[in-house]
C-alpha positions in Angstrom: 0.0 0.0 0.0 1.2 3.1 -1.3 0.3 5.4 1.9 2.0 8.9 0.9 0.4 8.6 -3.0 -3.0 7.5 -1.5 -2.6 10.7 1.4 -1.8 13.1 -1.3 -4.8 11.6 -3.9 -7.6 12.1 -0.6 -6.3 15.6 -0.8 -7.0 16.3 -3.8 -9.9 15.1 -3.9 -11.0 17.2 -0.9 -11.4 15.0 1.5 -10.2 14.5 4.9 -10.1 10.6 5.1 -10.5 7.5 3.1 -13.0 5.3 5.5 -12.2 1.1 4.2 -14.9 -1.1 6.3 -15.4 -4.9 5.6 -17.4 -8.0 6.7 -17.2 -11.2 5.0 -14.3 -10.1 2.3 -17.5 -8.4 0.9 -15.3 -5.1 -0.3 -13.5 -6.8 -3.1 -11.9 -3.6 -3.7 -10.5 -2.3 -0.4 -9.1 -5.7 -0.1 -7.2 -5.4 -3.5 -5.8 -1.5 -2.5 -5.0 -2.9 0.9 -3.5 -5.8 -0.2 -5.8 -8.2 1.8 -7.0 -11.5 0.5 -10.6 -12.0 -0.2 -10.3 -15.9 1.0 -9.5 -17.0 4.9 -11.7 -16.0 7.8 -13.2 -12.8 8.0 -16.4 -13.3 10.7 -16.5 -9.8 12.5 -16.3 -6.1 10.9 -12.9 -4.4 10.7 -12.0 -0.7 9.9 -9.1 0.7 8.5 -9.1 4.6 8.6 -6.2 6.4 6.5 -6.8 10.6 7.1 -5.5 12.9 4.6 -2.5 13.8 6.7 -1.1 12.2 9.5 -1.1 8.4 10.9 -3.7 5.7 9.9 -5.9 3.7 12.3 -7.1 0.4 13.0 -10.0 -1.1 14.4 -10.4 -4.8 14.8 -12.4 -7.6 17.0 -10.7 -9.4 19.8 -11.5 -12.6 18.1 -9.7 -11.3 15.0 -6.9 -9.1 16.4 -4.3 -9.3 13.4 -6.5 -9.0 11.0 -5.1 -5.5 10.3 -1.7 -5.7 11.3 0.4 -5.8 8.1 -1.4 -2.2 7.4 0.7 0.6 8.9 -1.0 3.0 11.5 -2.5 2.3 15.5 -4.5 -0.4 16.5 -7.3 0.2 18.8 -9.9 -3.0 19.3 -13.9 -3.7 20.2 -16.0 -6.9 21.4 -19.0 -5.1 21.5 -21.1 -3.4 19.3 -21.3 -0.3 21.8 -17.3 -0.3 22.0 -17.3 -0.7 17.9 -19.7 2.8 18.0 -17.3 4.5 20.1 -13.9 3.5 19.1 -15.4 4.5 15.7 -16.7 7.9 16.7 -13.4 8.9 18.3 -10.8 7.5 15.4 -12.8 9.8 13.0 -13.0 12.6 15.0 -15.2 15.6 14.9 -17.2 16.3 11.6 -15.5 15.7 8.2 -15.6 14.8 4.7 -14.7 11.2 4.4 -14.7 9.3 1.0 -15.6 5.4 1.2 -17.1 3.2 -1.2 -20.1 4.5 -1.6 -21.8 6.2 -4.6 -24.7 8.8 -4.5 -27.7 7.1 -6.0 -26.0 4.2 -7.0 -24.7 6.5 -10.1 -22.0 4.0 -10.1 -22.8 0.5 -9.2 -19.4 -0.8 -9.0 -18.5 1.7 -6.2 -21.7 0.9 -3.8 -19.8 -1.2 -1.7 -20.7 -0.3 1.9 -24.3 -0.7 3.0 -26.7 1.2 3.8 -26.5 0.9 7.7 -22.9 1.3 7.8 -23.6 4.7 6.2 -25.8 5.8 8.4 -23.7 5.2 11.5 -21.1 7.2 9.8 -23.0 10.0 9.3 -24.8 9.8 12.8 -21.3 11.0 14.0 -21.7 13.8 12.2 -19.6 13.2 8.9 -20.2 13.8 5.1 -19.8 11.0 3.1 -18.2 11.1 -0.2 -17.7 8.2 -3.2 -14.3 6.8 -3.2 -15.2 6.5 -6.7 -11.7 8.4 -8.2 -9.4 6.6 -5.4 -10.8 3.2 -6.7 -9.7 3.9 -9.9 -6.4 5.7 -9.3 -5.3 2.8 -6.8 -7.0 -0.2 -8.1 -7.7 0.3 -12.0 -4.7 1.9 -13.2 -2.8 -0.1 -15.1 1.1 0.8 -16.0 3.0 -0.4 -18.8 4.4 -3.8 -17.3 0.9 -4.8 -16.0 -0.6 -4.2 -19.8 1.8 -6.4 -21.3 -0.3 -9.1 -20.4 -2.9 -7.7 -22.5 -1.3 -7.0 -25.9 0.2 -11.0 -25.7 -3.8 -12.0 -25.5 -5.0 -9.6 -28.0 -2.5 -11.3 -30.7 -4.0 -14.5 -30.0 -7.6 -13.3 -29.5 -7.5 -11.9 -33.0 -5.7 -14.3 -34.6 -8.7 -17.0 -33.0 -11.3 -14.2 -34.4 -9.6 -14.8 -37.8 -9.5 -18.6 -37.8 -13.5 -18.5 -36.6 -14.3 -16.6 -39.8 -12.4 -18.6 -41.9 -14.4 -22.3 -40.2 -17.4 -20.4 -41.5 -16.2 -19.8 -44.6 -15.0 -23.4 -45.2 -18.5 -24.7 -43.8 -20.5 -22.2 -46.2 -17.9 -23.7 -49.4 -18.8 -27.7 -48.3 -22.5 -26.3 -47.8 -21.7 -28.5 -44.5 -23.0 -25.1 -42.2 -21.7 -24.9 -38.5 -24.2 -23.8 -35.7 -23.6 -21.0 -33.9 -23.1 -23.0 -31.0 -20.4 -24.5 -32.8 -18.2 -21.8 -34.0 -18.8 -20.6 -30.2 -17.2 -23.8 -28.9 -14.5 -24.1 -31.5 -13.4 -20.6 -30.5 -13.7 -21.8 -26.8 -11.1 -24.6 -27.4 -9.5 -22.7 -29.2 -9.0 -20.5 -26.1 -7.6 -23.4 -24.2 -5.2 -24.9 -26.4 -3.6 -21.2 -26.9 -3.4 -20.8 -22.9 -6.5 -18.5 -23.0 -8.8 -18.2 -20.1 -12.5 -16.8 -20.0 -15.4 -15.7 -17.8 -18.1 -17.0 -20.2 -17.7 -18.1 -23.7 -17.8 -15.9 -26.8 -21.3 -14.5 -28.8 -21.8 -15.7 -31.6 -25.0 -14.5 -33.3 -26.8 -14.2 -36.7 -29.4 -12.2 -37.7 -31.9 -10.7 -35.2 -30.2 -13.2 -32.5 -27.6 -10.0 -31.9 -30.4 -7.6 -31.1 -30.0 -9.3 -27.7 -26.7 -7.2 -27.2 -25.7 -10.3 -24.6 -27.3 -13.0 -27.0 -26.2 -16.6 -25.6 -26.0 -19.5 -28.1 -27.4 -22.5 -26.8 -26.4 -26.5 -28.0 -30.2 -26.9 -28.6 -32.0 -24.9 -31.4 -29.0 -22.8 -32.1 -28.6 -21.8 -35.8 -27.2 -22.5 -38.7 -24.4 -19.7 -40.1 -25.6 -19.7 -44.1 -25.3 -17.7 -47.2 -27.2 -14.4 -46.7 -27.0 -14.4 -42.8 -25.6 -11.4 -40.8 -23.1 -12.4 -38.3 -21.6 -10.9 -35.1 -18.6 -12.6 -32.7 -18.2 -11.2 -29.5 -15.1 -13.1 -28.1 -12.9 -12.0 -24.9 -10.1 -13.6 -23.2 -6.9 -13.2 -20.7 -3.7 -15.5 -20.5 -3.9 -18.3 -18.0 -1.6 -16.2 -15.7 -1.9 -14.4 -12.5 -2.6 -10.7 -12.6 -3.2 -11.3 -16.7 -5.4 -8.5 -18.3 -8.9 -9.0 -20.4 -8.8 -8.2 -24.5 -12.5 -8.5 -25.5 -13.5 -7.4 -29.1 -16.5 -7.6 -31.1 -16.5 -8.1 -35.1 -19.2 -8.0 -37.4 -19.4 -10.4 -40.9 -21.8 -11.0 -43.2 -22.3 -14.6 -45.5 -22.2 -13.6 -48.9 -21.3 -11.0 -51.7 -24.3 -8.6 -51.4 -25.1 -7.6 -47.6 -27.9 -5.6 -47.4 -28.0 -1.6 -47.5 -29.5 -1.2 -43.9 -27.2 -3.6 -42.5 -23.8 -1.9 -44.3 -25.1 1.8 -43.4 -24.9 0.1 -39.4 -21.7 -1.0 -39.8 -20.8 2.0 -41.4 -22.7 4.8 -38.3 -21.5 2.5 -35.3 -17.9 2.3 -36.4 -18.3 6.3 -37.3 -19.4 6.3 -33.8 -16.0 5.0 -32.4 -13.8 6.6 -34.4 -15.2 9.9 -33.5 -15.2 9.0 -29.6 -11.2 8.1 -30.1 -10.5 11.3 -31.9 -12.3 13.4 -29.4 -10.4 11.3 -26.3 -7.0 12.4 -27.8 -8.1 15.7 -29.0 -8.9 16.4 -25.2 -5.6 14.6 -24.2 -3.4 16.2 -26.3 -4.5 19.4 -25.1 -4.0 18.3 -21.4 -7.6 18.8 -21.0 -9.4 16.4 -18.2 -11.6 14.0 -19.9 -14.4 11.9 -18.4 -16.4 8.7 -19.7 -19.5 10.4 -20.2 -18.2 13.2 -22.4 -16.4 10.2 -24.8 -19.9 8.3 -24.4 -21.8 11.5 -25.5 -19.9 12.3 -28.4 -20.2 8.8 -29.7 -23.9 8.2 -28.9 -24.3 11.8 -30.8 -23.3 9.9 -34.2 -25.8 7.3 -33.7 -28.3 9.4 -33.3 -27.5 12.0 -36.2 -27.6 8.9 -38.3 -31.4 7.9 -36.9 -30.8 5.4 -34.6 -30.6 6.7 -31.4 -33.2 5.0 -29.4 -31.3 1.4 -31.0 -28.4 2.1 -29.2 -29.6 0.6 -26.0 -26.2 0.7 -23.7 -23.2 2.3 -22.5 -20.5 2.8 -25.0 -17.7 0.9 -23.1 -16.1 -0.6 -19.7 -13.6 -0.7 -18.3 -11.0 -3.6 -18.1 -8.9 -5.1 -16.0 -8.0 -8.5 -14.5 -12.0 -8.8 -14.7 -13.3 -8.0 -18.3 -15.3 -5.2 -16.9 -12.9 -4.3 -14.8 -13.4 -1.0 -11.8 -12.6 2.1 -13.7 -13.9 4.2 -15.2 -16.7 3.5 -17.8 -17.7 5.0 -21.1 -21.3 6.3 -20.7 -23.5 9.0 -19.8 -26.4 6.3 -20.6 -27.2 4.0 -18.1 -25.1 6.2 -15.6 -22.9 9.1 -15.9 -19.7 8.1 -15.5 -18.1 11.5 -14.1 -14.6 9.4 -13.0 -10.9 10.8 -15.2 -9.7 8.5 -17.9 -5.8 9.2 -17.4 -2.6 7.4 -17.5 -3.2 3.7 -17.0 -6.9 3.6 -17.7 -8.1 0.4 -20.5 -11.4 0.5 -21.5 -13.4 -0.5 -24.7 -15.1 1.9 -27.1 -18.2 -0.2 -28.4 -21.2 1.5 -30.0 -24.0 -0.6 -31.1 -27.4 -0.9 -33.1 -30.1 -3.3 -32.1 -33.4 -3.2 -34.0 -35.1 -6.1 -32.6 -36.0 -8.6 -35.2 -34.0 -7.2 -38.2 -30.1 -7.2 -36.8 -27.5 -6.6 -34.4 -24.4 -4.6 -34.8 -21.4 -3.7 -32.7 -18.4 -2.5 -33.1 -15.4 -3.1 -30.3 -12.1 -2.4 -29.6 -9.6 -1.9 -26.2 -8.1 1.8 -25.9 -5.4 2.7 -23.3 -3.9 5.5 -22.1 -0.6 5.4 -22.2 2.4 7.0 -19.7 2.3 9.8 -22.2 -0.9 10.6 -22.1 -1.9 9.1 -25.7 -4.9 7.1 -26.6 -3.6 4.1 -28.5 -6.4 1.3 -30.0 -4.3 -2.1 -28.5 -5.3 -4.5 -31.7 -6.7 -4.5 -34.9 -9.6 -1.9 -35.9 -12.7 -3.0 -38.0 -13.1 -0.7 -41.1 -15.4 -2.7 -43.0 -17.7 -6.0 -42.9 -16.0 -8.8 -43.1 -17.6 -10.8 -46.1 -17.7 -15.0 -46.2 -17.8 -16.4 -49.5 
């Protein structure tokens, strides 16, 4: 734990504490920035207290004493729940603005950690409670160029997997010998495993109006056929089989034939206008040193879709952010579903993936990683998509 960085970030965020409070190894990501596991016993409630100057302190239960003790700062201890009150009330002292992982509304679901009791108890004392929400992703989500690697090594083989499910398809469509979706699902699946590839679900694979489900799950039973004429959309994501290893996820779109249709080429065309014009406006903003949140990118790509007539089909956020999890705790691209008011700086990777659902008709998305790099550049970490991928 990094106590002098994470000191001077409270600071600047205004605050006059970071509050960490846990039970069960529920707070996934105070244990992380602690550098706490979230296995092994954890049976009573424990608070860790870092001010924005000055010493940190502990509070633990007698039947777990060290549960603390590789943190620096005091120790002070409870049994019961009127000792936890007061031991509580005095370590944070009179009235002050204390960030914990909360977030007002639930703008940010990610953050809203801490319950609602434990809330209320804080500000019974007296305090203002602020989201951690910018500490999170300074001191959890950042990722710096040694921790990325991992990401670029999966994003070769992720693409080159993307390429070899096209070209089954292709050689199913020649022998008229047509794969399921299903099947080009679990061929890219194993094709995950025997390249060292590890996943939290498997890939989407969809044709037609199956994609207008933007999380569209092929199933062994009743899945369909992939044939001449048919729209087609792969979803695939993927880490190495490593510790600490960081998520690629992409999404392609491909169409069976020589003649796709107008409507479906027009959007392809408007959500890949979409992304290019949210990466140009991300470095615009960076180049000029200008702060940059994940609602203003999602608003300016969202703005395409809709200029183009198909605003109310683009039914989710513009991207997420990864990390070790494929939507991983930074900060996200949308001013949709919530506004995501948290900095995209040094360190932060995150997909840019507008999308089109007219339900019955079509699916279409089109995704690729972004990361900002040490110098403050935006740089796409694979392959961009440009134009449908035709199967003949």
């Amino acid at each position: 734990m990094e106590l002098e960085k994470i000191q001077t970030a409270i600071r600047s965020l205004g605050a006059d504490g970071w509050l960490f409070f846990d039970f069960h190894n529920r707070d996934h990501l105070g244990l992380k920035i602690l550098g706490m596991s979230e296995k092994g016993l954890a049976t009573r409630r424990w608070y860790y207290f870092i001010p924005a100057e000055g010493e940190p302190t502990k509070l633990a239960h007698r039947v777990e004493p060290a549960k603390l003790d590789h943190l620096p700062g005091k120790k002070q201890m409870y049994s019961s729940w009127r000792e936890l009150h007061s031991n509580l009330k005095n370590i944070l002292g009179s009235p002050r603005k204390i960030a914990m992982q909360f977030s007002p509304l639930n703008a940010i679901p990610y953050i809203s950690i801490v319950d609602g009791g434990t809330i209320d108890l804080v500000r019974s004392f007296g305090h203002e409670i602020v989201s951690s929400a910018d500490l999170v992703s300074q001191f959890e989500a950042l990722l710096d160029e040694k921790a990325v690697k991992s990401h670029f090594k999966a994003g070769k083989l992720v693409d080159a997997i993307l390429d070899e499910a096209f070209n089954e398809v292709r050689r199913s469509v020649k022998t008229k010998k047509y794969k399921t979706e299903f099947e080009i699902q679990q061929f890219i699946g194993k094709r995950f495993k025997s390249n060292g590839l590890v996943t939290d679900d498997l890939p989407i694979v969809g044709v037609n109006d199956h994609p207008a489900n933007p999380h569209f799950a092929p199933a062994a039973k009743g899945s369909r056929k992939i044939k001449p004429g048919d729209k087609l959309l792969i979803d695939l994501w993927a880490k190495l089989d490593k510790p600490d290893a960081i998520f690629y996820d992409i999404t392609w779109c491909a169409f069976i034939g020589d003649n796709p249709p107008d409507e479906y080429v027009k959007a392809f065309h408007v959500v890949r206008d979409a992304r290019r014009a949210g990466f140009k406006f991300l470095n615009s903003r960076l180049s000029m040193r200008s702060q940059v949140a994940g609602w203003e990118v999602d608003d300016v790509c969202r703005n395409v879709v809709k200029e183009a007539g198909y605003g109310e089909y683009f039914t989710h956020r513009t991207g997420h952010s990864i990390g070790e999890e494929v939507h991983g705790n930074g900060g996200n691209i949308d001013n949709f579903e919530t506004q995501d008011t948290r900095l995209l700086a040094p360190g932060c990777l995150f997909s840019l993936e507008p999308g089109i659902y007219i339900e019955g008709k079509m699916g279409v998305r089109s995704e690729l990683n972004v990361y900002i790099d040490s110098t403050n550049k935006a740089v796409v970490t694979g392959r961009e998509q440009d134009e449908l991928v035709m199967i003949r």
